[in-house]
N, C-alpha and C positions, 0 to 999 in steps of 0.2 A: 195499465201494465201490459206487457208486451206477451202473448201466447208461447209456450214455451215448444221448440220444435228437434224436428232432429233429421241433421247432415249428413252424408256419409263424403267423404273427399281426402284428398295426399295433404299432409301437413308439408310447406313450403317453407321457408327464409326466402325474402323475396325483399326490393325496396317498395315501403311505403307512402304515399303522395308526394312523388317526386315533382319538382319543380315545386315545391311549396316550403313554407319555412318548417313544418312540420316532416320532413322528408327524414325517413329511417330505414334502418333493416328492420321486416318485424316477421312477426310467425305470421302465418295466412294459410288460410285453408282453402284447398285450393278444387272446387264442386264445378264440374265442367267446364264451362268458360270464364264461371265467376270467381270471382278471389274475396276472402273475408278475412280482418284481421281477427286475429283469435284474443280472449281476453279470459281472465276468469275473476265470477265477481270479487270484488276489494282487491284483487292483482294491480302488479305495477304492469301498466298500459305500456312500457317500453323493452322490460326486462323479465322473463317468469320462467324459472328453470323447470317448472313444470312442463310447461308448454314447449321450451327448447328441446328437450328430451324427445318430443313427439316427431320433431324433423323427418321428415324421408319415409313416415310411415303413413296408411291407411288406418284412419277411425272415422267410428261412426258415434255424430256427437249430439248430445240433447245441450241446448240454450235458448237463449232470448237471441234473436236476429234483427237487427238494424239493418238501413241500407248499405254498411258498409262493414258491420262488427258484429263479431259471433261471441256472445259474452255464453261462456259455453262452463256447465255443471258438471258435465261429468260425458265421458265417452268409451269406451273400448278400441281396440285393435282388431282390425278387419283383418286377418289370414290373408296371406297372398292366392290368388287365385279364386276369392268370391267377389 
């Protein structure tokens, strides 16, 4: 089982693995240079109006991280300007 950690980065919309047959719009969190999609456990992996809602903001999020996927428990909203 995977250490559970915590991100702080801007929630994006963004395409995910383009050129692939899997290619979508997805949330992604978006942690300096890196990009992670965001997930939340038992969520639908393509659609989560939870996670759509967070678009364009700053949170700081606890999950399990993959190389590629933030399957993310719970977070708050970073205030602009910290």
């Amino acid at each position: 089982m995977l250490k559970p950690q915590s991100l702080t980065g801007r929630v994006i919309r963004a395409p995910y693995a383009p050129g692939s047959k899997s290619e979508h719009q997805a949330v992604l969190l978006e942690v300096g240079s890196r990009r992670y999609k965001l997930r939340l456990p038992g969520g639908n992996p393509f659609h989560d109006p939870a996670l759509e809602a967070l678009v364009g903001r700053t949170i700081c999020g606890t999950g399990q991280l993959t190389e590629a996927t933030f399957l993310i428990s719970s977070w708050e909203e970073v205030p602009a300007g910290d």
